[in-house]
C-alpha positions in Angstrom: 14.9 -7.7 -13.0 13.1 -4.4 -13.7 9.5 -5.5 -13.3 10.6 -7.6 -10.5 11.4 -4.6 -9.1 8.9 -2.0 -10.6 6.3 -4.1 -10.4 6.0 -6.6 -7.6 8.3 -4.8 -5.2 10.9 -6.5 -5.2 14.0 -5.2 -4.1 17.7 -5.7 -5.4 19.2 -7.2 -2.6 16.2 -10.2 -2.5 16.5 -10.2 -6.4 20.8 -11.2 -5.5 19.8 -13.6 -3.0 17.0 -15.4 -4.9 19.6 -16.0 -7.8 22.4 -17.4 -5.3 19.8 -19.8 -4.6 19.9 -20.8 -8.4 23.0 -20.9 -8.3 23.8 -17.6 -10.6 26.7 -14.6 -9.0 25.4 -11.8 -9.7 25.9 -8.9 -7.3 23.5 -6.4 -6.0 25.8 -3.9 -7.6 25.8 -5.5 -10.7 22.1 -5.2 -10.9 21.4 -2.1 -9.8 24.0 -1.0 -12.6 21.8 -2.7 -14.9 18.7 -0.8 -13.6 20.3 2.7 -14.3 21.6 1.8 -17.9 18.1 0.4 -18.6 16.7 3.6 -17.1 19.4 5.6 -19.1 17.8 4.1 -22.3 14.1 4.6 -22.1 14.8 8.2 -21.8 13.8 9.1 -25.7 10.7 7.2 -24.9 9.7 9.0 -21.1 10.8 12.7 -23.1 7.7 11.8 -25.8 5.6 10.9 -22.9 6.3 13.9 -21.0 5.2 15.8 -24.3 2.3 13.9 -24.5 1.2 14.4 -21.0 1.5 18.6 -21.2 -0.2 18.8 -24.5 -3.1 16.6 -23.1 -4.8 19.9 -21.6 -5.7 18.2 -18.5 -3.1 16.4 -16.0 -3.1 15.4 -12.5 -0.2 16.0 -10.2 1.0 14.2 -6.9 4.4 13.6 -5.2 5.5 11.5 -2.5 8.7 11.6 -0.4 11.8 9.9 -1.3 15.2 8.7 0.3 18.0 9.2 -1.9 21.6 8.1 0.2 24.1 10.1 -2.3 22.7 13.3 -3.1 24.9 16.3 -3.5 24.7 19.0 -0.7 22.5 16.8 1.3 22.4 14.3 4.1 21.9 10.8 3.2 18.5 10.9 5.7 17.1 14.1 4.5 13.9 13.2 2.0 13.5 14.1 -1.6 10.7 13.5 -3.6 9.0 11.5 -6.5 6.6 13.9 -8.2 3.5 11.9 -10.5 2.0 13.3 -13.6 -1.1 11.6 -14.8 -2.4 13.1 -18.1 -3.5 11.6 -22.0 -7.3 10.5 -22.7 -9.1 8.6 -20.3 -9.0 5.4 -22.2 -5.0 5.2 -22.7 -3.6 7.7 -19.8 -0.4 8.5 -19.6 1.9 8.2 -15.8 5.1 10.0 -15.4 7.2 10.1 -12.7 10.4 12.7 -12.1 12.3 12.2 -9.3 13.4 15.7 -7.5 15.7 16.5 -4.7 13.3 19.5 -3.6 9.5 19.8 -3.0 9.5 23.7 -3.6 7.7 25.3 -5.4 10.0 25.7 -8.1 9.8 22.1 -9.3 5.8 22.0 -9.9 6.6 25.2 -12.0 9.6 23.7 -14.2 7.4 20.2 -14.6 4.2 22.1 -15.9 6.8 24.7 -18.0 4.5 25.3 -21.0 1.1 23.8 -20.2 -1.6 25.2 -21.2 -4.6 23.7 -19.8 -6.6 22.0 -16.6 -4.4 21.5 -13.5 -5.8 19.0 -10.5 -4.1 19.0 -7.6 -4.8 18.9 -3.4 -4.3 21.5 -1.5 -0.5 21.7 -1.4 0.5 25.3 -1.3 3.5 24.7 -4.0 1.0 24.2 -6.9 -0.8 27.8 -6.3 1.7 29.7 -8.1 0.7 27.8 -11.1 -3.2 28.2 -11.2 -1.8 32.1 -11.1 0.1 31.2 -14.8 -1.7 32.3 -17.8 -3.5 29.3 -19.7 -3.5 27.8 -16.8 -6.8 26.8 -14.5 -6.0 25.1 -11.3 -9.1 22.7 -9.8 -9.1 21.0 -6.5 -9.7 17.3 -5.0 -12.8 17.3 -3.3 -11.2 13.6 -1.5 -8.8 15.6 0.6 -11.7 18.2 1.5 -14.2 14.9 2.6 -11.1 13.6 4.3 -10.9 16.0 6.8 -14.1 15.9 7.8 -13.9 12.3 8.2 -10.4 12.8 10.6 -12.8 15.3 12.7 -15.4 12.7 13.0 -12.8 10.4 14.0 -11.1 12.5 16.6 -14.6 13.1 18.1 -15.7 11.2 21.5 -18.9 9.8 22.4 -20.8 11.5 24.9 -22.2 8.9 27.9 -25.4 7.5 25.4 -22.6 6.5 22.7 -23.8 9.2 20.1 -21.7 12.0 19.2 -22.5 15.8 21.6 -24.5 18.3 19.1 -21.7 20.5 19.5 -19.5 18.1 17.1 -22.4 17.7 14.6 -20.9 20.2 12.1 -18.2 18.4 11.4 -21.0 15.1 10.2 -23.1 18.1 8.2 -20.0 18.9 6.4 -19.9 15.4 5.2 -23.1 14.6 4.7 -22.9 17.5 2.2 -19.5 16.1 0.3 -21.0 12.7 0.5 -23.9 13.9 -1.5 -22.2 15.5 -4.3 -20.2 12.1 -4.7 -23.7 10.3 -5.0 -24.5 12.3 -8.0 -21.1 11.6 -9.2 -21.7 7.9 -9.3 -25.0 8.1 -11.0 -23.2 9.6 -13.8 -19.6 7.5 -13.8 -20.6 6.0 -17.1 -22.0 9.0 -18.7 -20.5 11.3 -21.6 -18.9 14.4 -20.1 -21.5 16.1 -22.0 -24.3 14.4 -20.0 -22.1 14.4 -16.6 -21.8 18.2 -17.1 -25.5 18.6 -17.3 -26.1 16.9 -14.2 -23.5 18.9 -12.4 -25.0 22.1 -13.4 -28.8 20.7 -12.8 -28.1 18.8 -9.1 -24.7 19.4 -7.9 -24.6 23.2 -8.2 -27.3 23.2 -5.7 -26.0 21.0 -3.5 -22.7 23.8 -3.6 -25.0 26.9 -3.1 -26.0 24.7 0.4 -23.0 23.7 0.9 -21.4 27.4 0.6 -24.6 28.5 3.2 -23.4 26.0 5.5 -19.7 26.8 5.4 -20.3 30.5 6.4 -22.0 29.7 9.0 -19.8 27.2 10.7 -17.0 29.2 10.1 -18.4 31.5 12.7 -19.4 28.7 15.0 -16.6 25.9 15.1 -13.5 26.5 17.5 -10.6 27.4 14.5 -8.6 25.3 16.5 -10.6 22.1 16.3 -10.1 19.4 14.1 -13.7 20.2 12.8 -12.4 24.0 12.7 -9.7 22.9 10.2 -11.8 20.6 7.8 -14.0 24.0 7.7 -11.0 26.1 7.1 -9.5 24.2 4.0 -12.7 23.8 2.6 -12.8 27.3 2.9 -9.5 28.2 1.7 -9.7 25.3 -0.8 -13.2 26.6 -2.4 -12.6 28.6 -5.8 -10.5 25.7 -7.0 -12.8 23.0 -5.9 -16.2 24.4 -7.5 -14.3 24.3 -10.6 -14.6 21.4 -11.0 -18.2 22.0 -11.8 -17.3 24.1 -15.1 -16.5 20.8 -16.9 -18.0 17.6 -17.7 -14.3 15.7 -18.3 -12.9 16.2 -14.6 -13.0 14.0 -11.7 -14.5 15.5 -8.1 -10.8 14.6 -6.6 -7.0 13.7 -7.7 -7.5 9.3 -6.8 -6.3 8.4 -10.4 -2.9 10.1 -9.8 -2.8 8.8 -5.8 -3.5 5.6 -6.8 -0.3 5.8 -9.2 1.7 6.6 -6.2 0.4 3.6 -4.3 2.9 1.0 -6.4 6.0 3.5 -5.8 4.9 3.9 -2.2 4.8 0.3 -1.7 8.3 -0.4 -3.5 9.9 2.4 -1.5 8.6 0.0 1.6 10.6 -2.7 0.6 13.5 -1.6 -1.1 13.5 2.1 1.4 16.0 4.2 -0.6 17.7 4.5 -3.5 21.6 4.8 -3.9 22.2 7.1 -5.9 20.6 10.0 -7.9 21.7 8.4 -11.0 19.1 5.5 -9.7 16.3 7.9 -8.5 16.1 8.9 -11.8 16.3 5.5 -13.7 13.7 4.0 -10.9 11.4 7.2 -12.2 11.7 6.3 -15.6 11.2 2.9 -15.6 8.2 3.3 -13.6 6.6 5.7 -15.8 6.8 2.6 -18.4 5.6 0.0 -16.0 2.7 2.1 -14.6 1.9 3.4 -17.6 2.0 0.0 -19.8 -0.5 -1.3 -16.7 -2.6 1.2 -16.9 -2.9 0.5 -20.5 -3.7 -3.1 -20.0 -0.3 -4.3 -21.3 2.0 -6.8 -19.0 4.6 -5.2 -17.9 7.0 -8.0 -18.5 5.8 -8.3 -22.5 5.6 -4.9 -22.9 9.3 -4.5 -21.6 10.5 -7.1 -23.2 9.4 -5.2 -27.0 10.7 -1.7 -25.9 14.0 -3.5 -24.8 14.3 -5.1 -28.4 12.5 -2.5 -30.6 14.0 0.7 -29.2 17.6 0.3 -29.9 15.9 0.0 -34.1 14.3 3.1 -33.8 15.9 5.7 -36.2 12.5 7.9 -36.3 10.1 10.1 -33.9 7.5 7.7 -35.2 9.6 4.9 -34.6 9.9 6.1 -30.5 6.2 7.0 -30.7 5.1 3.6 -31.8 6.2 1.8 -28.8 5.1 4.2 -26.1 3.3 2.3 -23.9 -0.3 4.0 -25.0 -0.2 2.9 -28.6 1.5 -0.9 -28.2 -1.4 -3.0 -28.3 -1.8 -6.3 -26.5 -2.0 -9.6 -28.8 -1.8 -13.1 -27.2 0.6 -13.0 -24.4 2.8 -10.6 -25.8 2.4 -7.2 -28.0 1.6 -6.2 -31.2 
C-alpha cells in the first residue's frame, strides 16, 4: 500500500477499489490508518536522517503547497505546505520531507535550526533571514534566474518579418549570457570539484564580470515594468547569492536536484489532491522521505520497505536505526543486503 501510494501515485481510494475487485474489504479508512501508523513508525529512522542531512554542510531546500482538510485554526481549502531538504554526499543523498501548516519564514528557520554550512535555495524571500545566520552562507539557483529570461522571451511578439523588435533584444542577451555559463558547466559535469572550481574561476568568472556589465546597463534601459524588466530585476536582487556559487567546486549552478524531488509529491498530490488529516500529512512526509530517498539510492522502494518494516521493530541500538537508513542498505539480488 505505501509504495503504491508513495511511489506510483496511487491513491487510497483506487488502492480500496482495486482490492474489491479481488475480492478483499478493506476500507479506505482502514488503509489510510495503516499509512499513518507506518508513518508513526519510521519516525526514529527520518529523526537520523534529518541529523544526517544538517551535518552534511551543504543542503538544498524547496517546498510545494499542500491541501490538508482537518487542520486546526484553518479552513479545509486554505494551502499548507510540503517543505524538501536534499543534503548527504553526492553519491548517496539524502531527501527529507516535513510537512508544515505555514510557509513563513519561521519554518525555513526552525528546519535549518543548527546548520552550519552551504544553503541553496531560489529566490523565495523566507530563506533570507537564514543566509543572515552565522555559519551560514546562502547561494542562489541560477535555473530560476535563466527562467525568467526565457518567460520574457516568451511573452515577447514578433514584429511583421517574424523576428523579435531590437527593443526586446535584452531580454535574449540576458540569456545568451546564463546559457553560456551552463555550457561551461557541462564541460565539467564529470570533473572533481577541484578541477570544476578551476574552471569556474578561469572561464566562468569572466563570463560574470560581462554579465554584471550587462546588467547595469539594462537596468537603466528596460521598462521595470516589463517582463524583461523583471528577469533583470531578480537577477539583480538575486546576484550576491548567485555568484557564490562560484566560490566552490562542490555546488550546482541551480537547486534541480531538490525540484526534481518535489516532482514525485507533486504528481501524487495530483491524484490523491489532499490529505485528511495532519496526522497523515505528516506520515505521507515521512514515508516519502524513505521512498525518495531509497530511489535516489538505487534501492526499490518495495524491497527496501519491505527490510525497514521487518528490521526496524529489532533495532535496540543507534547503529541498529543507522544501518537501515536508506543510504547505507545496499542492493543485492532483488532485494537488500
Amino acid at each position: 500500500m505505501a509504495v503504491s501510494k508513495y511511489a506510483d501515485a496511487l491513491p487510497l481510494y483506487r488502492q480500496e477499489h482495486i482490492l474489491g475487485r479481488l475480492g478483499i474489504d478493506l476500507s479506505r479508512a482502514t488503509l489510510a490508518s495503516w499509512m499513518v501508523r507506518c508513518g508513526e513508525l519510521v519516525q526514529p529512522l527520518v529523526n537520523r536522517m534529518r541529523e544526517e542531512i544538517l551535518g552534511s554542510g551543504f543542503v538544498q531546500c524547496d517546498e510545494s503547497r499542500f491541501q490538508v482538510l482537518k487542520e486546526p485554526g484553518k479552513p479545509a481549502e486554505s494551502l499548507s505546505y510540503i517543505w524538501v531538504q536534499r543534503g548527504g554526499p553526492p553519491a548517496h543523498p539524502l531527501l527529507l520531507y516535513e510537512y508544515d501548516p505555514s510557509r513563513s519564514a519561521e519554518v525555513p528557520k526552525r528546519l535549518f535550526e543548527g546548520f552550519q554550512g552551504l544553503l541553496q535555495t531560489d529566490g523565495y524571500e523566507g530563506y533570507g533571514a537564514l543566509g543572515r545566520e552565522p555559519g551560514i552562507v546562502h547561494v542562489g539557483c541560477w535555473a530560476h534566474a535563466r527562467r525568467k529570461f526565457v518567460d520574457a522571451l516568451k511573452g515577447q511578439s514578433p514584429g511583421k518579418s517574424g523576428r523579435r523588435k531590437p527593443r526586446h533584444s535584452q531580454a535574449e542577451v540576458g540569456l545568451r549570457f546564463v546559457q553560456e555559463l551552463y555550457a561551461i558547466e557541462r564541460r565539467v559535469k564529470e570533473a572533481s570539484a577541484e578541477e570544476r572550481l578551476r574552471m569556474r574561476r578561469a572561464e566562468s568568472l569572466p563570463v560574470v564580470e560581462r554579465l554584471r556589465a550587462w546588467l547595469d546597463h539594462a537596468r537603466e534601459v528596460v521598462v521595470p515594468q516589463s517582463l524583461t524588466g523583471k528577469a533583470v530585476a531578480y537577477l539583480d536582487a538575486q546576484w550576491p547569492k548567485l555568484v557564490r556559487v562560484f566560490d566552490y567546486g562542490h555546488v550546482p549552478l541551480d537547486t534541480n536536484l531538490v525540484e526534481n524531488a518535489v516532482r514525485p509529491f507533486a504528481l501524487g498530490r495530483k491524484n490523491w489532491l489532499f490529505a485528511d488529516t495532519v496526522a497523515g500529512a505528516e506520515a505521507s512526509a515521512n514515508l516519502y522521505s524513505l521512498v525518495e530517498t531509497a530511489k535516489a539510492n538505487g534501492l526499490a522502494p518495495w524491497a527496501y520497505l519491505q527490510h525497514v518494516f521487518a528490521e526496524l521493530p529489532r533495532a535496540r541500538t543507534l547503529e541498529d536505526v543507522d544501518a537501515l537508513l536508506p543510504d547505507r542498505v545496499r542492493l543485492h539480488g532483488d532485494g537488500v543486503r
